[in-house]
C-alpha positions in Angstrom: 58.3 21.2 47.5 56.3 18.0 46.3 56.2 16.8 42.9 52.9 15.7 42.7 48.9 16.2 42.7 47.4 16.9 45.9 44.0 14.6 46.9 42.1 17.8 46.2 43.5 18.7 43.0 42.6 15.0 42.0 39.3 15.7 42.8 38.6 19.1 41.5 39.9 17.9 37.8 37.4 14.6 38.3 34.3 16.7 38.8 35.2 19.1 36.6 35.3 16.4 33.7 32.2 15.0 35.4 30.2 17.8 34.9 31.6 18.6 31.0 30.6 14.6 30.5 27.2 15.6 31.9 26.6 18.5 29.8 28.3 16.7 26.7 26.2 13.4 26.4 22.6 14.1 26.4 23.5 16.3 23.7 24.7 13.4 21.8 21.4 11.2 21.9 19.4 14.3 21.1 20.2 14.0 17.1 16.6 12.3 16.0 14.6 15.5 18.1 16.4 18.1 16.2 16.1 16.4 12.6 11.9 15.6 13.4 12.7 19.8 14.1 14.2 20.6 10.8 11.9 18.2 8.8 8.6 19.4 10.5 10.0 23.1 10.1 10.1 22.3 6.4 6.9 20.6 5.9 4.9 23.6 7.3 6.7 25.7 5.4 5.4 24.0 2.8 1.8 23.6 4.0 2.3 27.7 4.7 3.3 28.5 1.1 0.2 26.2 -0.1 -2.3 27.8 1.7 -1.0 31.7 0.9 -1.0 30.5 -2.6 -4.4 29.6 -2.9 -5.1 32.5 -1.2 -3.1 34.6 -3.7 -4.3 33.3 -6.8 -7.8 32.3 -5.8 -8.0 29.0 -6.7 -7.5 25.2 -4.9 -3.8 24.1 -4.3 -3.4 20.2 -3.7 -0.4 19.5 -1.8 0.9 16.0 -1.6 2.3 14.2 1.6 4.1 11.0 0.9 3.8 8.9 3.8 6.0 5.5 4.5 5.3 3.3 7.3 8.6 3.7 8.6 12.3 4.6 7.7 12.8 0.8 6.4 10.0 -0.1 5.3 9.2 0.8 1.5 5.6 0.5 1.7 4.2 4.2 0.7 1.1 6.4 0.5 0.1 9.6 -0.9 -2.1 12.1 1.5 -3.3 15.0 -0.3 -3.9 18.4 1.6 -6.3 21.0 0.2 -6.2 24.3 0.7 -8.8 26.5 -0.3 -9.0 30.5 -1.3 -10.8 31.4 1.3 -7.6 30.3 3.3 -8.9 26.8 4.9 -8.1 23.2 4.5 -9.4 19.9 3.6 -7.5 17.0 4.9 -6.7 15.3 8.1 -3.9 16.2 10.6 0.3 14.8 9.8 2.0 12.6 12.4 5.9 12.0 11.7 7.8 10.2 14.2 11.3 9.4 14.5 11.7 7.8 18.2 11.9 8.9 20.9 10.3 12.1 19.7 7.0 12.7 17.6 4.6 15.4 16.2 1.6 16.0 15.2 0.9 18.1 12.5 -2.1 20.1 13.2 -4.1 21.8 9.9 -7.3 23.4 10.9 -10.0 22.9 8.4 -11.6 26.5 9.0 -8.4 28.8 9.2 -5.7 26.6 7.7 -3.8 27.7 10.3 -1.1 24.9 10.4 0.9 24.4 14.2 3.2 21.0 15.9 2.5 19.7 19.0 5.7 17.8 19.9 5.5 15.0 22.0 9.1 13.8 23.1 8.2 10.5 24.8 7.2 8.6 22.4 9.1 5.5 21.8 7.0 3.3 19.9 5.5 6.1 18.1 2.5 5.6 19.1 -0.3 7.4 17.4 -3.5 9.9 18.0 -6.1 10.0 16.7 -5.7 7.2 14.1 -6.8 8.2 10.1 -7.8 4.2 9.4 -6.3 5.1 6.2 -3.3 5.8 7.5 -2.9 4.7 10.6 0.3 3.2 10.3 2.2 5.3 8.2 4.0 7.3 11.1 6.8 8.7 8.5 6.3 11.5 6.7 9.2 11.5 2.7 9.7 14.9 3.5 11.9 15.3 0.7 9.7 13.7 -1.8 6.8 15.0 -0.8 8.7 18.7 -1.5 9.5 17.4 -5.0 6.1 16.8 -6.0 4.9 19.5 -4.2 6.7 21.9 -6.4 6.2 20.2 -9.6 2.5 20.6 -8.7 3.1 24.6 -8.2 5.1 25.3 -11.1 2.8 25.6 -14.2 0.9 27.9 -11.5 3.9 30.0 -11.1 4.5 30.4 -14.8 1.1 30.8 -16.2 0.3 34.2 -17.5 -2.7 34.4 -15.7 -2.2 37.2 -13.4 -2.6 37.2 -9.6 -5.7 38.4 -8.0 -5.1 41.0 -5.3 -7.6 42.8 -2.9 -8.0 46.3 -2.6 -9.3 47.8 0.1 
């Protein structure tokens, strides 16, 4: 009987930690997509709620998008979305990049419909379709730009006024 590892034992353990260190790592590096995920999820959710507001109570809802240049850099911007009752929008499209990965915010003026097109090869964040006005501001505050979002919304949701509902 022999007290030790054969040559294919050895190798059998290597690949198998090989191919866990494979599956392991890109996982790793992949911690900027999913937060550009979670931030975009909440910024549409936001542009959502605007646009079935406005809808709901028949009247214009403003909706304010703080924009920075980047993460370091405290130079900021407001960008003010509108949505209308008859459910579209004024206002250009979003970009918010966080590198490698990048989306565009898409807000279509006739239907309000919002949708992200996800690009995840962009490492210097480079940007379509340039607003001059804001053509370097490739951040999007999400959390400030929810802040003053609701503080917008609030009188509306405690006014008396009641909503306006269609019958068919």
């Amino acid at each position: 009987m022999s007290k030790g590892f054969s040559l294919l034992e050895l190798i059998i353990v290597l690949a198998l930690i090989a191919l866990m260190t494979a599956m392991v790592v890109p996982r790793l590096h992949d911690n900027q997509s999913l937060k550009l995920k979670a931030e975009t999820r909440e910024v549409i959710a936001m542009l959502k709620h605007a646009r079935r507001l406005a809808m709901l109570r028949g009247q214009e809802i403003e909706v304010p998008m703080v924009l920075q240049k980047n993460p370091e850099n405290p130079a900021k911007k407001t960008k003010t979305l509108l949505f209308f009752p008859t459910g579209g929008a004024q206002g250009t499209d979003l970009f918010h990049c966080r590198p490698p990965v990048s989306v565009l915010i898409a807000v279509d003026n006739i239907t309000g419909k919002v949708s992200p097109e996800f690009n995840y090869e962009n490492p210097h964040c480079q940007r379509p379709q340039a607003d001059p006005d804001f053509a370097n501001y490739l951040f999007i505050q999400t959390q400030q730009s929810k802040r003053q979002y609701q503080a917008k919304i609030q009188h509306l949701t405690q006014s008396p006024e009641p909503i306006k509902t269609k019958r068919p």
